[in-house]
N, CA, C and O atoms as CSV, one atom per row, in Angstrom:
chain,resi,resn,atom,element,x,y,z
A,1,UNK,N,N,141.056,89.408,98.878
A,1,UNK,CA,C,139.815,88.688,99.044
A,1,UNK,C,C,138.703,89.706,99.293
A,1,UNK,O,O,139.047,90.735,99.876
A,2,UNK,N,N,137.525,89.586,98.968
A,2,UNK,CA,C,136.488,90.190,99.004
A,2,UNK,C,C,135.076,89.904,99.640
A,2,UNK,O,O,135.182,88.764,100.092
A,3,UNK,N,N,134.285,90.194,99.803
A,3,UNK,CA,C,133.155,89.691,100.662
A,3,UNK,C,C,132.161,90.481,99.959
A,3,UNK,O,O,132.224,91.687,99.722
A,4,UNK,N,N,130.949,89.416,99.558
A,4,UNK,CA,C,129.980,89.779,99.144
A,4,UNK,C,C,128.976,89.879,99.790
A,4,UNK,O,O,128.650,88.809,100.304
A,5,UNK,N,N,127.794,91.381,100.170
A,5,UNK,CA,C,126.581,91.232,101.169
A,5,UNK,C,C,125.907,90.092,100.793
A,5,UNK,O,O,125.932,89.637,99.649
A,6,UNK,N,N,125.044,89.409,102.127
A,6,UNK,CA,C,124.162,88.683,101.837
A,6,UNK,C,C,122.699,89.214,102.130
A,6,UNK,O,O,122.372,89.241,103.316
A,7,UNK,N,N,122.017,89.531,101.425
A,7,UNK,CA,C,120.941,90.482,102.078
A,7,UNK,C,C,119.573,89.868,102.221
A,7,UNK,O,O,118.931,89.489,101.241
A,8,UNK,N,N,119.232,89.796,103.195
A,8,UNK,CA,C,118.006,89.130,103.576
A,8,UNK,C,C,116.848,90.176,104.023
A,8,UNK,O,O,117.284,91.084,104.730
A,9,UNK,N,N,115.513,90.223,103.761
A,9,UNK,CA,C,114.517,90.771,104.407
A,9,UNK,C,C,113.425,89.933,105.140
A,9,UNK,O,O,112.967,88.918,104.615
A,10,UNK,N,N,113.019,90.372,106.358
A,10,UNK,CA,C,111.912,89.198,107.112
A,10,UNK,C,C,110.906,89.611,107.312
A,10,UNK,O,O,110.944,90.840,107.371
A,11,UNK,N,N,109.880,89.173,107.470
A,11,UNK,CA,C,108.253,89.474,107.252
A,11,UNK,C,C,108.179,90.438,108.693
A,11,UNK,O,O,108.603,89.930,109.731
A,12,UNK,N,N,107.877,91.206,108.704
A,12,UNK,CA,C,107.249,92.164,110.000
A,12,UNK,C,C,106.242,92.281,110.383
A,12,UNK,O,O,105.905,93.330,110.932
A,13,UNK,N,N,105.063,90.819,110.164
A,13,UNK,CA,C,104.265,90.317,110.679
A,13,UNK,C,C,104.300,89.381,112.295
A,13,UNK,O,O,104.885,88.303,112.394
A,14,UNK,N,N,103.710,89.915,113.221
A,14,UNK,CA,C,104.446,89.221,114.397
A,14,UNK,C,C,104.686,87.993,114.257
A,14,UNK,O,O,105.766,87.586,114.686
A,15,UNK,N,N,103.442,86.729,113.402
A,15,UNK,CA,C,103.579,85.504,113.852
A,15,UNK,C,C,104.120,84.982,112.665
A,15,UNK,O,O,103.852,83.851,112.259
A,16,UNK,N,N,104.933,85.829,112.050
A,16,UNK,CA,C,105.657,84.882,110.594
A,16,UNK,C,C,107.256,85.214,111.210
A,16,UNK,O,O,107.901,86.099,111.772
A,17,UNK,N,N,107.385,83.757,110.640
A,17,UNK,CA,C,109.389,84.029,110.731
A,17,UNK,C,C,110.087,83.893,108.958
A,17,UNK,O,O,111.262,83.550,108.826
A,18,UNK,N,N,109.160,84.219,107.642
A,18,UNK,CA,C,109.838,84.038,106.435
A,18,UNK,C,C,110.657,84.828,106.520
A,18,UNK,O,O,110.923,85.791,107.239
A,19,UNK,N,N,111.166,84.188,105.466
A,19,UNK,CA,C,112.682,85.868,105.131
A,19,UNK,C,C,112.970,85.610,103.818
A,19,UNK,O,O,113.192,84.454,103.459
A,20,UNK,N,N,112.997,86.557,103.030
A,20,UNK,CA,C,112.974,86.813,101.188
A,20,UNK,C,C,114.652,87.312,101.420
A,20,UNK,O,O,115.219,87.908,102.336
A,21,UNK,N,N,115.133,86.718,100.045
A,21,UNK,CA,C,116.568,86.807,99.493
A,21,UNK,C,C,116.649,86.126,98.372
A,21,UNK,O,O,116.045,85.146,97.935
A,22,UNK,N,N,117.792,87.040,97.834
A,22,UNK,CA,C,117.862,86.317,96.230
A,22,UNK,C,C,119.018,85.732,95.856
A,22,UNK,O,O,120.144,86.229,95.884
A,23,UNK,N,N,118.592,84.328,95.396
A,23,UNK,CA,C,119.597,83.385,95.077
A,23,UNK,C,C,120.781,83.455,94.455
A,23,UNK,O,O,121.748,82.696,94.392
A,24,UNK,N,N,120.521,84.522,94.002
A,24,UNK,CA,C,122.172,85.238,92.882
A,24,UNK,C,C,122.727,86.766,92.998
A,24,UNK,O,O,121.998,87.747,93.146
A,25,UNK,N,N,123.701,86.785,92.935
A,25,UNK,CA,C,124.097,88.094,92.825
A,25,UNK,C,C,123.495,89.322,91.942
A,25,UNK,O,O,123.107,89.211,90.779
A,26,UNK,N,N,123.494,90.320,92.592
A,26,UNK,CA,C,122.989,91.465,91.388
A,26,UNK,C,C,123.773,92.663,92.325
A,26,UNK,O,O,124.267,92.806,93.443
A,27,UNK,N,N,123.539,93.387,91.113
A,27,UNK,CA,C,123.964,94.703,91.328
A,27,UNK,C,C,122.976,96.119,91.359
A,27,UNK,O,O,121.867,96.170,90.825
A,28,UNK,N,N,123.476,96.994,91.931
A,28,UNK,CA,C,123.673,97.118,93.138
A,28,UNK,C,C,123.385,96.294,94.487
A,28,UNK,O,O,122.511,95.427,94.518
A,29,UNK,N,N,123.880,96.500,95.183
A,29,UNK,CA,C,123.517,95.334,96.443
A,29,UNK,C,C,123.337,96.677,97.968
A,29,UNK,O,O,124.086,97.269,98.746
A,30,UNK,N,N,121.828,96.579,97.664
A,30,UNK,CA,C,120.949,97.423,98.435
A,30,UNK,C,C,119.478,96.516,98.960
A,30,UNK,O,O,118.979,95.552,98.380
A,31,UNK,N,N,119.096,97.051,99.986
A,31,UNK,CA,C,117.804,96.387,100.621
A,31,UNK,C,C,116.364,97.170,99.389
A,31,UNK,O,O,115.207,96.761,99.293
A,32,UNK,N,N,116.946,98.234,98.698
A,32,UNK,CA,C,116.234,98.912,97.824
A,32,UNK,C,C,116.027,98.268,96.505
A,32,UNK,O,O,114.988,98.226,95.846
A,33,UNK,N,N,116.827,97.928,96.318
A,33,UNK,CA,C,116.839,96.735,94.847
A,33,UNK,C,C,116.369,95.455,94.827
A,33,UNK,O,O,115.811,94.960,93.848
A,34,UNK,N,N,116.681,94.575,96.455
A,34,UNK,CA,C,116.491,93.485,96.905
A,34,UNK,C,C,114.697,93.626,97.044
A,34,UNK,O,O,113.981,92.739,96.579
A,35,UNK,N,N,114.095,94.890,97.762
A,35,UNK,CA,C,112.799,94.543,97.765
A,35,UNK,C,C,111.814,94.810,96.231
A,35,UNK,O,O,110.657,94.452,96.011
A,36,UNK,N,N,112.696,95.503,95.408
A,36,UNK,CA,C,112.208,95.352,93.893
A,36,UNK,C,C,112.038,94.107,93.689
A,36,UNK,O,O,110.902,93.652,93.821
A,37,UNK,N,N,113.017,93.335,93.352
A,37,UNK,CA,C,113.106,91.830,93.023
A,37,UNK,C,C,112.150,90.950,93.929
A,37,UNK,O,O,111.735,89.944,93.353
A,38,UNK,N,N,111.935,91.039,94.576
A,38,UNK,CA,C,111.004,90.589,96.050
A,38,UNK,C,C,109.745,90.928,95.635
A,38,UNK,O,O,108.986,89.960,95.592
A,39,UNK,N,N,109.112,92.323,95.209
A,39,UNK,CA,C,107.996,92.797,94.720
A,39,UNK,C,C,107.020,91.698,93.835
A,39,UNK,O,O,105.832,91.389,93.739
A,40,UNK,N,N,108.246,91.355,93.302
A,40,UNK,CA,C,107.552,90.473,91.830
A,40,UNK,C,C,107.497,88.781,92.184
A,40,UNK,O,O,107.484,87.890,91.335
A,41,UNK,N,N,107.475,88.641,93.327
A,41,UNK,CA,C,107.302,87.198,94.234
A,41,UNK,C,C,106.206,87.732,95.224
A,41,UNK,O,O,106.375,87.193,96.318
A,42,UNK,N,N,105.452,88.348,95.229
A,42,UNK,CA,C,104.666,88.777,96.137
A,42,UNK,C,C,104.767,89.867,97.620
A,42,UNK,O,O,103.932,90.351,98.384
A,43,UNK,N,N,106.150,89.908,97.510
A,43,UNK,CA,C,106.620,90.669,98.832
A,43,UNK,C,C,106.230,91.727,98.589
A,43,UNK,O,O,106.322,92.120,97.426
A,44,UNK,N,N,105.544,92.732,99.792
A,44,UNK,CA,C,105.106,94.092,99.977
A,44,UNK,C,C,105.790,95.154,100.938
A,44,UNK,O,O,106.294,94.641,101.937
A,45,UNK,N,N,105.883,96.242,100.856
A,45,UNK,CA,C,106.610,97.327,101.356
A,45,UNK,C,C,105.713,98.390,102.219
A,45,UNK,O,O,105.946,99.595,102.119
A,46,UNK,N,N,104.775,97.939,102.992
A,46,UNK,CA,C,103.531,99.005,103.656
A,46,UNK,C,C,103.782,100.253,103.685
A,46,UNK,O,O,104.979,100.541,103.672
A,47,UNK,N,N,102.802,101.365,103.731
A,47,UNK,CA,C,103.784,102.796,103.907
A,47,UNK,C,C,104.181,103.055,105.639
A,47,UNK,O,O,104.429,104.211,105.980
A,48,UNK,N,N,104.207,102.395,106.257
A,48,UNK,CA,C,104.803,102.412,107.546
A,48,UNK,C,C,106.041,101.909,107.817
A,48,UNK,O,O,106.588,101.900,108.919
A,49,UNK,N,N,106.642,101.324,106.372
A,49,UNK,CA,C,107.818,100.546,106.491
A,49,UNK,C,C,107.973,99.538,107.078
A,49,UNK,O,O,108.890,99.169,107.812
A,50,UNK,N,N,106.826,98.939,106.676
A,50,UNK,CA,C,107.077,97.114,107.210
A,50,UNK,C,C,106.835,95.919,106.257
A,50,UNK,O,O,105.859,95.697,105.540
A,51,UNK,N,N,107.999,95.190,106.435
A,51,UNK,CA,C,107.792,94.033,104.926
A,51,UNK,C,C,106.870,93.147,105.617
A,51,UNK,O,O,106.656,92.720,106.752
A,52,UNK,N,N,106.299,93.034,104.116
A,52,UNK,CA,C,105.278,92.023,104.268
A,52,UNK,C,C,105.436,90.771,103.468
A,52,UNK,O,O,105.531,91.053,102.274
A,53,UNK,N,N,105.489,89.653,103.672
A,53,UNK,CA,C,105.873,87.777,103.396
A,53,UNK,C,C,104.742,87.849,102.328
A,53,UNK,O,O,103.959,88.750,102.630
A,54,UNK,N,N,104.342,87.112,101.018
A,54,UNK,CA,C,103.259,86.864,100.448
A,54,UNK,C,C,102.033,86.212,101.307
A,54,UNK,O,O,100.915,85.902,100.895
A,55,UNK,N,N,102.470,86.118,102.377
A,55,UNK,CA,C,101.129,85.456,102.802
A,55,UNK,C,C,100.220,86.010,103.939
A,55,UNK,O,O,99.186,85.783,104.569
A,56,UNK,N,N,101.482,87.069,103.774
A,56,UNK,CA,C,100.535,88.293,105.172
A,56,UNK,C,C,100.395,89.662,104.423
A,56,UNK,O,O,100.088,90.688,105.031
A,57,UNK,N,N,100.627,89.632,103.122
A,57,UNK,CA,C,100.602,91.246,102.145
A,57,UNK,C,C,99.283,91.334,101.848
A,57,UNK,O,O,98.417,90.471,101.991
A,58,UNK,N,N,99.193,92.393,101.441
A,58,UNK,CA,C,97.552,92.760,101.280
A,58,UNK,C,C,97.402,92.405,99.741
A,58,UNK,O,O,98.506,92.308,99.205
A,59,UNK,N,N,96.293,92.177,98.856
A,59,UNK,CA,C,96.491,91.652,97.656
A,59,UNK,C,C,96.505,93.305,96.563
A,59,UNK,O,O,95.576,94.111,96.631
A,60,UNK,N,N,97.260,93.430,95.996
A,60,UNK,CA,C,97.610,94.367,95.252
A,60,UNK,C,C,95.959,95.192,94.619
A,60,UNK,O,O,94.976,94.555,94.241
A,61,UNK,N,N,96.063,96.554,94.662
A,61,UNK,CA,C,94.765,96.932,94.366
A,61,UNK,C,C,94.606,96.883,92.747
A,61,UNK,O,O,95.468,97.225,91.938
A,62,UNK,N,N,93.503,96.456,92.503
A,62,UNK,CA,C,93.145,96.856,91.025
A,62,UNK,C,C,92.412,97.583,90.558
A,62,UNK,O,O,91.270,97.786,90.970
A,63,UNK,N,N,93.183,98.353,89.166
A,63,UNK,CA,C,92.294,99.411,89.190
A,63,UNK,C,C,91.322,99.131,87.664
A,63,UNK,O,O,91.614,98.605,86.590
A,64,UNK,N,N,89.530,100.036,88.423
A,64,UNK,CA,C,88.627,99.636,87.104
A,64,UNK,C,C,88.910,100.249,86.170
A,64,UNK,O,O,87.854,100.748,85.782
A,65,UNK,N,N,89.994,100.653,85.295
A,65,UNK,CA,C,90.062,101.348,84.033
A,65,UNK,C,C,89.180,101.521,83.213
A,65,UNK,O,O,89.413,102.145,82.177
């Protein structure tokens, strides 16, 4: 028998309790891959190392090309 991680990440905003995870298996099964997939739902990675929930992330910068 085997056991598969379940990997969850939670907003590191004091007054949020979300938590991002993905509904299906993938591979590799890392918090590094998990916040890729997360990226593209709005989840953010600060450079202080704190996740951020879509509703406490800063809005992605754009650039004037």
């Amino acid at each position: 028998m085997t056991a598969d991680a379940y990997l969850t990440i939670r907003c590191d905003d004091s007054a949020c309790d979300a938590e991002g995870s993905w509904p299906v298996r993938h591979d590799p099964h890392t918090h590094r891959e998990l916040r890729r997939l997360l990226k593209g739902h709005g989840w953010r990675r600060t450079r202080d190392g704190r996740d951020l929930c879509p509703d406490h992330a800063p809005a992605p910068a754009v650039s004037a090309a």
